[in-house]
Structures are given as structure tokens and as C-alpha cells.
N, C-alpha and C positions, 0 to 999 in steps of 0.2 A: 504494500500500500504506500504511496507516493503523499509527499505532502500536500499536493494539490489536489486529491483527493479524500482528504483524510475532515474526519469529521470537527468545527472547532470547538473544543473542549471549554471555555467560558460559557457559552449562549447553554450548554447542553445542561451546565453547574446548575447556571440559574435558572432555566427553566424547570429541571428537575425539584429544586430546593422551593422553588412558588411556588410549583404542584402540591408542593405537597402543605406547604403554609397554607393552601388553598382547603385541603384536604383536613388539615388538624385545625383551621381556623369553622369549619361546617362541623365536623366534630366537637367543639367546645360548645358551639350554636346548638346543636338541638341531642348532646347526650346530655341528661337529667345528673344535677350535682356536682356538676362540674365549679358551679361559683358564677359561671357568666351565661346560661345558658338563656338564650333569647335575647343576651343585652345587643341595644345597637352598636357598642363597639367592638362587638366580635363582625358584625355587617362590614365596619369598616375595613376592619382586618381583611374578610374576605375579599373585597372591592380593590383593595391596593396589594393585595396578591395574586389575582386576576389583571390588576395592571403590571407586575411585575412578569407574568407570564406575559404580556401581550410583550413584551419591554425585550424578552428576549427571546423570542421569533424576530424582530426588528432587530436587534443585533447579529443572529444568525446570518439573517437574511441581508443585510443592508450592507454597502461597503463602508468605506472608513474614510469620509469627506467628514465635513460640517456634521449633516445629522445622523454622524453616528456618535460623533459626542456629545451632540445633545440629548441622546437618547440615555447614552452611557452615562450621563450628568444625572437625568429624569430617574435613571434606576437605582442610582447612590443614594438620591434624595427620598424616593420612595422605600427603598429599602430601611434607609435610616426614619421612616417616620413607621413605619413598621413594625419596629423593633422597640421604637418607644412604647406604640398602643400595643405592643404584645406584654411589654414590662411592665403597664399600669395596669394588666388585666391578671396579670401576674399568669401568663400562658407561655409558660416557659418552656415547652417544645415547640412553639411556634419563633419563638426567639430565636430558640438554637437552629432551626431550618433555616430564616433571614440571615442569621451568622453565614450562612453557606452561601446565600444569594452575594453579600458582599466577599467573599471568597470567588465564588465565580465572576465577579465585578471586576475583580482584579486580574483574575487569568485572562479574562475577554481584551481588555486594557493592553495587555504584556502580551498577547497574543499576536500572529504574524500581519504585516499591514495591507497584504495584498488582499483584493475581494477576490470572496467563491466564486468561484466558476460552476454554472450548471453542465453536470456531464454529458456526452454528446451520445 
């Protein structure tokens, strides 16, 4: 496998690690006793881990001009506001998922500057 066809390992981090923020943030929502079950700001949680999924498909997908740092901007920011309404919710495996989205943040970041190519 050549590296011009090789999968990029950032976009793959974070959309894996929102998935599943996605996933444990519907979980806190509607399993009974959890502390926040039905509160609006697990709604939020879900919303901006649904945009950090969208945030990284557009980094997959998008080359590496202008808006791919502003996108790469928009998912530092969302990540980090994330991470705070995971902390005041005290939903601390949704935190530690976010941890990973900024982990992925940075390998996307470090990662090579040429865009994908669609194979033929």
C-alpha cells in the first residue's frame, strides 16, 4: 500500500472518537440514572458531536487551502467546548472520547499536505 493511497489517519481518529461521543452522549440521554438523563445539555453534547462528525468527513474529504483550517480551527473549538459540557455534566467517558477527537486534531494537523486523490 503506497502512501497515496493509504487511508488519512487524523479525519479517521476523529470521526471515530465523535461517533462515539455521539453514541455515549444518546446513552447518558435516555438510560434511567445516569444523573442527566433527558437534560438539555446532554442534547447539546449530542449536536456538537454530530458536528464534530460532520467536521471530519470535511477534513477527510477537503484539501489543505484556507478551509481546511478553518474547519480544522471549527473542530478544536468544538471539541474544546465539548469537553467542557461533558465536565459540567460530569460525563466523563464522553470527555475521554473528545480527548481522542483532539488527538486526532493533531495527527490531521501533522499529517501529509498533499490532497487525496480519488482512485481511478
Amino acid at each position: 500500500m503506497t502512501s497515496s493511497h493509504s487511508q488519512p489517519l487524523g479525519p479517521i481518529i476523529v470521526l471515530v472518537a465523535a461517533a462515539a461521543g455521539v453514541l455515549l452522549g444518546l446513552d447518558y440521554y435516555f438510560t434511567p440514572l445516569t444523573g442527566i438523563t433527558g437534560a438539555p445539555g446532554v442534547l447539546l453534547v449530542i449536536g456538537s458531536s454530530l458536528a464534530l462528525v460532520l467536521d471530519a468527513f470535511i477534513l477527510w474529504f477537503g484539501g489543505r487551502g484556507w478551509l481546511f483550517g478553518v474547519f480544522w480551527a471549527l473542530g478544536l473549538l468544538g471539541a474544546l467546548g465539548t469537553i467542557v459540557a461533558a465536565w459540567f455534566l460530569h460525563a466523563w467517558w464522553l470527555a475521554a472520547a473528545i480527548v481522542f477527537v483532539f488527538a486526532g486534531l493533531i495527527v490531521t494537523l501533522a499529517g501529509p499536505s498533499h490532497p487525496r486523490r480519488a482512485a481511478a
